[in-house]
C-alpha positions as MATLAB code, in Angstrom:
seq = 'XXXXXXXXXXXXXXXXXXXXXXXXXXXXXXXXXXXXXXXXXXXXXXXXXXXXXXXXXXXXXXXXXXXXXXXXXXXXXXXXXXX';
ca = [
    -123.344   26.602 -126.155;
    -120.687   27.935 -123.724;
    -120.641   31.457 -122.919;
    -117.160   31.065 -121.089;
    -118.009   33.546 -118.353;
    -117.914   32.667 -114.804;
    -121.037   31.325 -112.808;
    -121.270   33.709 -109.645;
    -123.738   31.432 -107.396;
    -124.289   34.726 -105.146;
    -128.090   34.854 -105.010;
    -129.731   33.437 -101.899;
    -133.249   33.157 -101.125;
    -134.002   34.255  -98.007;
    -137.690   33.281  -96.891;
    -140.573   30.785  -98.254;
    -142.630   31.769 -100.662;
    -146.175   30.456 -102.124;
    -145.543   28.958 -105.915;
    -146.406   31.382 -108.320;
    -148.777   29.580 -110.089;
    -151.262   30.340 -107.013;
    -151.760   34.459 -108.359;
    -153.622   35.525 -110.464;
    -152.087   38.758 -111.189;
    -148.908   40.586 -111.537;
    -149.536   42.626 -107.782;
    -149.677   39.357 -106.183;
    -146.956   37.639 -107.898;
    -144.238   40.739 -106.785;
    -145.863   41.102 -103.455;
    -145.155   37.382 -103.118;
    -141.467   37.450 -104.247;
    -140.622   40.893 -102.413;
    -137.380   40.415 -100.203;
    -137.374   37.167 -100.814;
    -133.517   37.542 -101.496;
    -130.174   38.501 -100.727;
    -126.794   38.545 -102.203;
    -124.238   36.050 -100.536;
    -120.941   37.879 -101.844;
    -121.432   41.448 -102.871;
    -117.686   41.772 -103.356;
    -117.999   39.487 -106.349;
    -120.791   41.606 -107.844;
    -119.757   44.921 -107.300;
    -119.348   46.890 -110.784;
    -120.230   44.384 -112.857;
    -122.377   43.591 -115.490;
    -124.376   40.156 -114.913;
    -127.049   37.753 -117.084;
    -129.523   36.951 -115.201;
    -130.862   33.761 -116.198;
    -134.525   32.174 -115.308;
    -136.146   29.134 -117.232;
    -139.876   30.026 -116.508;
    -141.104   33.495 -117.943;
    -144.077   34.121 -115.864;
    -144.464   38.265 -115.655;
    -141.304   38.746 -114.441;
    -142.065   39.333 -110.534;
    -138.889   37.143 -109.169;
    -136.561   38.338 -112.307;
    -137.290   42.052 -111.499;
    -136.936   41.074 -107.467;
    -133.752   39.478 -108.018;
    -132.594   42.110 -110.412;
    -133.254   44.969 -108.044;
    -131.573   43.156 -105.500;
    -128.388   42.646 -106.962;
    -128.159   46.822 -108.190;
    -129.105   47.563 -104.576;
    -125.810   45.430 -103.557;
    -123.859   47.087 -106.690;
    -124.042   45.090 -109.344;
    -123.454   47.958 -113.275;
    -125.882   46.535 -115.209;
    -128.182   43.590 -115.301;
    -129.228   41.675 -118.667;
    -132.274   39.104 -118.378;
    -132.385   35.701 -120.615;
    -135.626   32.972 -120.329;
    -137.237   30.785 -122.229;
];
């Protein structure tokens, strides 16, 4: 399946972080994830709506981290897809 949008590469992470699996609870999972990114090219996100896209579901910490960091650099509106 081709969605036949462009692939915007703009998220970076920024520090380490422990692997997930190592919580135990959703607290611990954000706290671990918190500004763990940044956006490379804010230009290319500004005002537009993105799909986020993650292949492990695991209570959403680094979805919601990565989401909130794109709005804060100005991406519209975010829409999440995982298996």
């Amino acid at each position: 399946m081709q969605l036949r949008k462009p692939y915007l590469p703009v998220v970076k992470k920024v520090r380490i972080t422990q692997e997930q699996k190592h919580f135990t609870n959703f607290v611990q999972k954000s706290n671990n994830v918190r500004n763990a990114f940044m956006i490379d090219d804010v230009e290319a996100i500004a005002d537009r709506t993105l799909l986020l896209i993650d292949n492990i579901y695991d209570f959403w910490c680094i979805m919601q981290e990565i989401a909130m960091t794109l709005k804060q650099a100005g991406a519209s509106v975010i829409f999440y897809l995982t298996t």
